[in-house]
N, C-alpha and C positions, 0 to 999 in steps of 0.2 A: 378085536372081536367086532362084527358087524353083529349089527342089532337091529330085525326091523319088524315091522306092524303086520308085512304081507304076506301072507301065504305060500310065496312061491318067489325063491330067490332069484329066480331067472336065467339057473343053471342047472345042473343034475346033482341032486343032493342025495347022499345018504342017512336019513333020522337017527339020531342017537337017543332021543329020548326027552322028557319033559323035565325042565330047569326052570327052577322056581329060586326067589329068596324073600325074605320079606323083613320087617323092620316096624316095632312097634317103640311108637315117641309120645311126647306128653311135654307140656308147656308149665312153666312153674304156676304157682297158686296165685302170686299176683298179677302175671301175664293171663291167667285164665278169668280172674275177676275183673278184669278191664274189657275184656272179651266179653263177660256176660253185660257190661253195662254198656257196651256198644249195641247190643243187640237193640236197646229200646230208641236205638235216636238210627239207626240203619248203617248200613257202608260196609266195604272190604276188613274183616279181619283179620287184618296184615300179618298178626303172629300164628295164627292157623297158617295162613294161605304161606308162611317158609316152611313152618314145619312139615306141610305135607310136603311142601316141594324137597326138605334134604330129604324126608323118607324115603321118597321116591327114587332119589338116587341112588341112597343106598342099598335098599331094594333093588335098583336094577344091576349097581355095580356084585351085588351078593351071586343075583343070578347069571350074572357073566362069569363069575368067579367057577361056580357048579358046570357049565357048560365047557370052560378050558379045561377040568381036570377030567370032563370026558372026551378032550381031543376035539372040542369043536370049532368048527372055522366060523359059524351064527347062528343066532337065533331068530328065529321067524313064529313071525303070529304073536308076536308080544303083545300081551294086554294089563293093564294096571286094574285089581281091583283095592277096596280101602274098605275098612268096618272100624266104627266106636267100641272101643273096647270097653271103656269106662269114661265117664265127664274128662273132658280133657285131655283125652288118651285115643290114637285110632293108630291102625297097624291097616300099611300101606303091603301088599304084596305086587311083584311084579314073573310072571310066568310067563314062557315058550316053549317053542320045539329047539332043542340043540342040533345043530346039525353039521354033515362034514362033505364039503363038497368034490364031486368024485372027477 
């Protein structure tokens, strides 16, 4: 499955449709309380910054999943968006166009 960010695959496509998946994670209570005490001296939140990253994968492996069972050869215009769901919880979604090249 090709997977990409542009608009325009650079061949003649037919749109199959918009493919989505998303993935909502959440880090345990003592990964989170070391998170909040990091906040007051600064620096990378190392166990944020995996967790959004397997979401994200997941997420985008989910929406590759939706776009093969509509016959598609890629997705174009892929964009990540993410929301806090609750403290310590955010749900990554990854979205495109599915599409099948003619």
């Amino acid at each position: 499955m090709i997977i990409m960010t542009i608009e325009n695959a650079g061949k003649p496509f037919e749109p199959l449709g918009l493919v989505r998946g998303s993935m909502i994670q959440s880090k345990h209570a003592g990964k989170d309380i070391m998170a909040g005490l990091k906040t007051f001296v600064g620096g990378e939140l190392k166990g944020y910054t995996q967790m959004l990253e397997e979401s994200r994968e997941i997420a985008m492996q989910r929406m590759a999943e939706q776009a093969t069972r509509l016959g598609a050869d890629a997705v174009i215009g892929v964009r990540f968006t993410s929301s806090s769901v609750m403290q310590g919880a955010a749900e990554v979604t990854a979205y495109g166009t599915a599409v099948k090249f003619k």
